[in-house]
N, C-alpha and C positions, 0 to 999 in steps of 0.2 A: 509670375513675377519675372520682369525681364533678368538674361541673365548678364547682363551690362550692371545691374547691381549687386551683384554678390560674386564667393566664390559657391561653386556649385560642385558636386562630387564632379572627378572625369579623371582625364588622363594625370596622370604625375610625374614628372623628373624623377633620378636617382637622388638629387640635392634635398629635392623636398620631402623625402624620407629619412627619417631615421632608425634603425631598426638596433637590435640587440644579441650583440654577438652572446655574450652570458647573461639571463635575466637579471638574476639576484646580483651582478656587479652595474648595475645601470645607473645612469645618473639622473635617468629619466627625462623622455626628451621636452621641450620647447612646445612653443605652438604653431611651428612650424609642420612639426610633427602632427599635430591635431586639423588643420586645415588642408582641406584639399587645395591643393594652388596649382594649377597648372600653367606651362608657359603662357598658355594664351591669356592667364588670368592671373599675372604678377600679385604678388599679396599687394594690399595700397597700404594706406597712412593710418585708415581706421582700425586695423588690424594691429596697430601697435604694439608690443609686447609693453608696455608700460599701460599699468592699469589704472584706471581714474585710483584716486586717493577721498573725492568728495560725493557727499551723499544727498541724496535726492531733497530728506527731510529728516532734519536732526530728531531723537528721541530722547525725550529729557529721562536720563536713565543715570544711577549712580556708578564709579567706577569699578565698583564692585560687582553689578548686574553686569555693566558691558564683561566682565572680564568672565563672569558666568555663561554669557553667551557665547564667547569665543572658546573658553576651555571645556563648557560643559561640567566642570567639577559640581558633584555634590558628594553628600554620604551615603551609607549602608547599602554599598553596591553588590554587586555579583559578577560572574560573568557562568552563568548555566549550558551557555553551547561550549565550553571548553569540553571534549570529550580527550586530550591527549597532549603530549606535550608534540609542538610543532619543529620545524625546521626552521633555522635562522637563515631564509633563503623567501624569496616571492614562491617559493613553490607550495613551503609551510604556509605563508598566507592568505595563497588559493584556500589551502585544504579549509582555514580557518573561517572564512568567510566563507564556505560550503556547509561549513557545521552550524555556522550563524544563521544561516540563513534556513536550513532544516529546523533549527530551536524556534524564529520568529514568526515563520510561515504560520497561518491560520491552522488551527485543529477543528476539529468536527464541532466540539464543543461550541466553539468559539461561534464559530458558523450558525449554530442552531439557536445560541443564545440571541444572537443577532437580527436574527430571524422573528425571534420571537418581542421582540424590543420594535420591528419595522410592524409588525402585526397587529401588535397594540395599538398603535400610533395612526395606523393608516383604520383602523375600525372605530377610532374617535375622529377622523375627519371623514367619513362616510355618513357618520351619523347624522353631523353638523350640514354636510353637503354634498346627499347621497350620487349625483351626477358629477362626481369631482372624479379625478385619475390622478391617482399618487402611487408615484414611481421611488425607487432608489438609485441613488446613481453615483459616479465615484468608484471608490475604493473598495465600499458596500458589494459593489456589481465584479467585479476584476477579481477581488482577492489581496491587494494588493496593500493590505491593511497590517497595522502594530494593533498588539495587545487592547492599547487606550487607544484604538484612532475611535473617531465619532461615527457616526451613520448619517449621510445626504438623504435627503429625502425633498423631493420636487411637488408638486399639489398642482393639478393644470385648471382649471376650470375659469370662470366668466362671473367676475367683481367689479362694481365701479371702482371699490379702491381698494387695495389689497387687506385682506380681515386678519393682518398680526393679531390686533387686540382681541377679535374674539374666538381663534383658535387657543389665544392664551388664558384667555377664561374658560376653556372646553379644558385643558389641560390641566389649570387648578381643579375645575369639579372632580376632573377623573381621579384626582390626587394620583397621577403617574409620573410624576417630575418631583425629586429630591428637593426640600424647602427651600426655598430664596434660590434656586440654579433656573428657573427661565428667565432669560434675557431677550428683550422682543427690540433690536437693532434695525430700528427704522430709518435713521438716517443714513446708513452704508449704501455702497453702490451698488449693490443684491441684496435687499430689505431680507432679513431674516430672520427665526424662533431660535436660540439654542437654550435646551435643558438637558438636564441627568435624570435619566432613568432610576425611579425609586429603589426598583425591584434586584437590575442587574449594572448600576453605577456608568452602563455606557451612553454617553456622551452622544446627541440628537441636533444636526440641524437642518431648519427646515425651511426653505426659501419655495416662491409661488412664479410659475408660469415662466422655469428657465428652463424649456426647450431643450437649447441646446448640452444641460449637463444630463439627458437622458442620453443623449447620441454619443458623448462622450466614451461611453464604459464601449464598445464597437471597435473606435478609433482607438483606443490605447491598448484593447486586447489583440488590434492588427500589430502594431509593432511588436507585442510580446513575442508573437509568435514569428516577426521577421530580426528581432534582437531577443534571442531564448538568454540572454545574461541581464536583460536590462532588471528583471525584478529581482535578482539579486544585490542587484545594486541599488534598485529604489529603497528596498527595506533598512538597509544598512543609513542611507541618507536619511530617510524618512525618520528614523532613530536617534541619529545623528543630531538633527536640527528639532526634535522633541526632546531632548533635554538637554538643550540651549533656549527653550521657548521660542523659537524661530519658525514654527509650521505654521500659525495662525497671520493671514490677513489683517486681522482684526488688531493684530499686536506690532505690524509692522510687517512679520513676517512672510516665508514664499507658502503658496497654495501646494496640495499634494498635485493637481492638475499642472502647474506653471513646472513644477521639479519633474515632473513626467516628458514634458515635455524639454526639458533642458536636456535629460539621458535620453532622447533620443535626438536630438541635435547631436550630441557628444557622440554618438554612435554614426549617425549619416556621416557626419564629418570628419572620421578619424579617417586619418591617412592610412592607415592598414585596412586591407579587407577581411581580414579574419576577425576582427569583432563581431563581426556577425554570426561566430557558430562559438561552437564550444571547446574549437584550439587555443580558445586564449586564455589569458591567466589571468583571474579577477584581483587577485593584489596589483598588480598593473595596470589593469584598467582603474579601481580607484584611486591610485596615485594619480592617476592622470585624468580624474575625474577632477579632483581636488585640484590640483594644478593648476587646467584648464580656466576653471571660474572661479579661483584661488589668488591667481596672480598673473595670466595672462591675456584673461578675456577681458577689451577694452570695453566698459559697462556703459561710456560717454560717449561712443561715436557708434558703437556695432549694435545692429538688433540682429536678431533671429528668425529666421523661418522652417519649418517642418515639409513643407509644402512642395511636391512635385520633387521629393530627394534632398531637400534642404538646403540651405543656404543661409550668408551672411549678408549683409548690406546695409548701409549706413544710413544713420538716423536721419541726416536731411534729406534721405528723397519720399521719407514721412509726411505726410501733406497734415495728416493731427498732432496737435500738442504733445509731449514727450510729457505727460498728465503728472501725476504725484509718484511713481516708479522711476528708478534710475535704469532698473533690465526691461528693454522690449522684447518680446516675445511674441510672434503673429498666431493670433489665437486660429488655428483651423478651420474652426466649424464656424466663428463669427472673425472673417479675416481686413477687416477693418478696427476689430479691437485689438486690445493690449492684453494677452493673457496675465500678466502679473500687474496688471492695474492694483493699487494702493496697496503696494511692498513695499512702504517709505523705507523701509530698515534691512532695504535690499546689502548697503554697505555693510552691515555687521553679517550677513552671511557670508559674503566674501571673506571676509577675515575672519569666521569663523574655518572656513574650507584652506586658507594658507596656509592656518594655525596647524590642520592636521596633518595638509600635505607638507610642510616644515618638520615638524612632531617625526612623524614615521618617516620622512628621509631620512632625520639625524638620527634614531636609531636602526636602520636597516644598515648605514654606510657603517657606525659603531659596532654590528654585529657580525659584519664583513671585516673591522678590524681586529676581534676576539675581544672589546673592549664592554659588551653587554651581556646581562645575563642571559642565558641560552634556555631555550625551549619555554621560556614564557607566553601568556599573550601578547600580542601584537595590538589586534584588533580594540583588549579593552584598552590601550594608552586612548581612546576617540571616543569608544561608544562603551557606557554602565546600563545594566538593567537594575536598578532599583529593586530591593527586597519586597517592597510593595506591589510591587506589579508580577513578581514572581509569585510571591501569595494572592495573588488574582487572580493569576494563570491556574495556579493548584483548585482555587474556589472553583472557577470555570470547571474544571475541568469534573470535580466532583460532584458538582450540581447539576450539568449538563452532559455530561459524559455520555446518558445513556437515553439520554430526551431523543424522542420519536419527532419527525416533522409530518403535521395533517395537512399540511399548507399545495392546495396545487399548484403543478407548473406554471407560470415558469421558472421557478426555484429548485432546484437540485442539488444535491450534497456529490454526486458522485459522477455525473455526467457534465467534463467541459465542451463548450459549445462554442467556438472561436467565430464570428464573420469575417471573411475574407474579403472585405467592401473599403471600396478606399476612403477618402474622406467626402467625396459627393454621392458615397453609397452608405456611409454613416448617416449620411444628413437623411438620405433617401428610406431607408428601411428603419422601423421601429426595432431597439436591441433588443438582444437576447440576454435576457440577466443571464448573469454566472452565479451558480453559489458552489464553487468548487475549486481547489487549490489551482494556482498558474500553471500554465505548460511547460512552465520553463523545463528543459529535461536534466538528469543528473548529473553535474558534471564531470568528466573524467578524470581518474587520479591523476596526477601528474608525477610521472617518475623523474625526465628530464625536461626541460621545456628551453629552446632556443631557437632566435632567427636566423637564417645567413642572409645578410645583408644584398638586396635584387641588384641585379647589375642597368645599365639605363635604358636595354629596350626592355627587360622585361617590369620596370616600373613606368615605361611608358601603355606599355601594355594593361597594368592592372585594372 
């Protein structure tokens, strides 16, 4: 992509930074702060800090739903990673979201049960069409998965017309799908099966002859390992927008692939280089995550790209229709698609992510003025785990705790296996499934955490 349209990572001014002389007194910067802008690449018009307000495609929703979407309120919550009380400081809400993220991460259980759920599934469509290759791919393959997320599952093989109907007659006979839960979605833009699993209630979908979501799990385990914070951040989103009802395509919502690929846009582009290890403070970076496509990212003029370090550039040098999405996203592995093709209800995600990054500013700045209760959560004022899904996790864990897997490689519980292939070594090499927790590594306690402000050669240098 030329870079005459976007800004591109590179050099920086001292102007175009903003850094943080005390964390926990910030006010948190701008999007100035978030783009690389260099002299040579004045920010433009499209880059507006004023965010479209209109949405791609209205969802006739009551105002009671919207406002469930945006708060996420419901009942008989919890919060189970709470192991302490915190600091009323960004440093307390690293720790917090450390703990978060140790509670949500997959268990072994989890893993085997999943396993055994893909197992099923793929020895009822070998029966039907023993020449077929069915893969997993997603969140399935990475790790990168909540409690409820579903299982991807791809079928490669040679049909005149795609056999929805009669994998879903293979599925009634097997009786392995929970009663009335298969749905066979043939008119979507990726014809797909989703059912519930009888046996283990997890959530199955199964789409035929999409290539590219095989190469996918490669490509996203490469930036894991060039952004070791990003999957602490996906799971907390990923959470986030699962009880708001905002993770589903199908609902209007963003795809777990489309959000993967936005935290690392948010990461290439951040005006600091230390995102990229583990000196930075993750209560800062999701402020600034939320922020970002909260209230500053212009959704009506800017798309995005991953590609060659990332970049921004603007919708009209798009030569295809701006389709039924308000966010473009250049899908990598097919870079003439729209990775968030039919988000209609891309706008209520926005305003779900202001809602939070508003919410935790005005108590962070309240508890810098001694005005909030101290040492509470933080984290739950955004994200509840439901008592239900906590009593899922205990089920999981006691039914499967101690399950053996017979299943041959390439499946592993205990061995992560990264490829280091860019994205035309994605496309190029068949993956290497994952079945083993991310790489991310532990991140360090934070006693103090502060910037001093670069002075103008050394941010032109950075």
């Amino acid at each position: 992509m030329s870079t005459a349209l976007g800004i591109q990572r590179g050099n920086t001014d001292s102007s175009a930074v903003e850094t943080w002389s005390r964390m926990e007194k910030n006010a948190f910067p701008g999007v100035e702060t978030l783009i690389r802008n260099s002299p040579s690449h004045p920010q433009p018009e499209y880059l507006s800090i004023e965010a479209s307000s209109s949405s791609g495609k209205s969802s006739a929703q009551s105002s009671s739903q919207t406002k469930r979407h945006i708060t996420g309120e419901s009942t008989e919550t919890c919060t189970p990673w709470v192991r302490q009380e915190y600091s009323n400081d960004m440093i307390g809400f690293h720790e917090e979201i450390v703990h978060f993220y140790s509670y949500m991460s997959p268990k072994r259980s989890e893993r085997c049960m999943r396993l055994r759920v893909f197992e099923k599934v793929k020895a009822i469509i070998l029966k039907l069409w023993p020449r077929a290759q069915v893969y997993p791919f997603g969140s399935f393959c990475t790790n990168l998965y909540l409690p409820t997320s579903d299982i991807d599952i791809v079928v490669l093989g040679e049909w005149l017309a795609l056999p929805l109907f009669s994998l879903e007659d293979a599925f009634l006979k097997a009786q392995i799908a929970i009663e009335d839960s298969i749905m066979v979605l043939d008119k979507t833009t990726v014809p797909i099966i989703k059912f519930t699993d009888r046996e283990t209630e997890v959530k199955v979908d199964i789409s035929f002859n999409q290539e590219t979501g095989i190469y996918s799990a490669n490509l996203i385990c490469q930036y894991v390992q060039q952004f070791p914070y990003l999957p602490y951040l996906a799971l907390i989103v990923k959470q986030f927008l699962a009880q708001r009802q905002l993770n589903e395509v199908y609902y209007g919502g963003i795809n777990s692939y489309s959000l993967i690929l936005m935290l690392v846009s948010f990461f290439q582009m951040h005006a600091r280089n230390e995102v990229a290890d583990v000196s930075s403070n993750l209560g800062v970076l999701l402020m600034e995550f939320f922020e970002l496509y909260g209230r500053t990212f212009n959704y009506t003029k800017v798309a995005i790209s991953i590609i060659d370090g990332g970049c921004y550039f603007p919708k009209e040098a798009l030569l295809d229709g701006m389709e039924d999405s308000l966010l473009y996203i250049q899908d990598p592995l097919e870079q003439r698609e729209n990775a968030c093709r039919g988000c209609y209800g891309i706008m209520q995600v926005k305003a779900a992510f202001e809602h939070a990054y508003n919410l935790l500013h005005t108590i962070l700045m309240a508890r810098e003025d001694g005005t909030a209760t101290r040492g509470t959560s933080l984290l739950s004022r955004i994200i509840q785990i439901s008592k239900e899904v906590e009593s899922y996790r205990n089920w999981t864990e006691s039914t499967w705790g101690s399950a053996t897997i017979s299943s041959p490689p390439p499946f592993s519980l205990t061995t992560p296996i990264y490829s280091p292939l860019g994205i035309q070594g994605a496309m190029m090499h068949p993956p290497q499934y994952l079945y083993s927790s991310p790489l991310a590594p532990i991140p360090p306690h934070h006693s103090s955490y502060s910037h001093q402000k670069p002075d103008a050669e050394a941010a032109t240098n950075n």
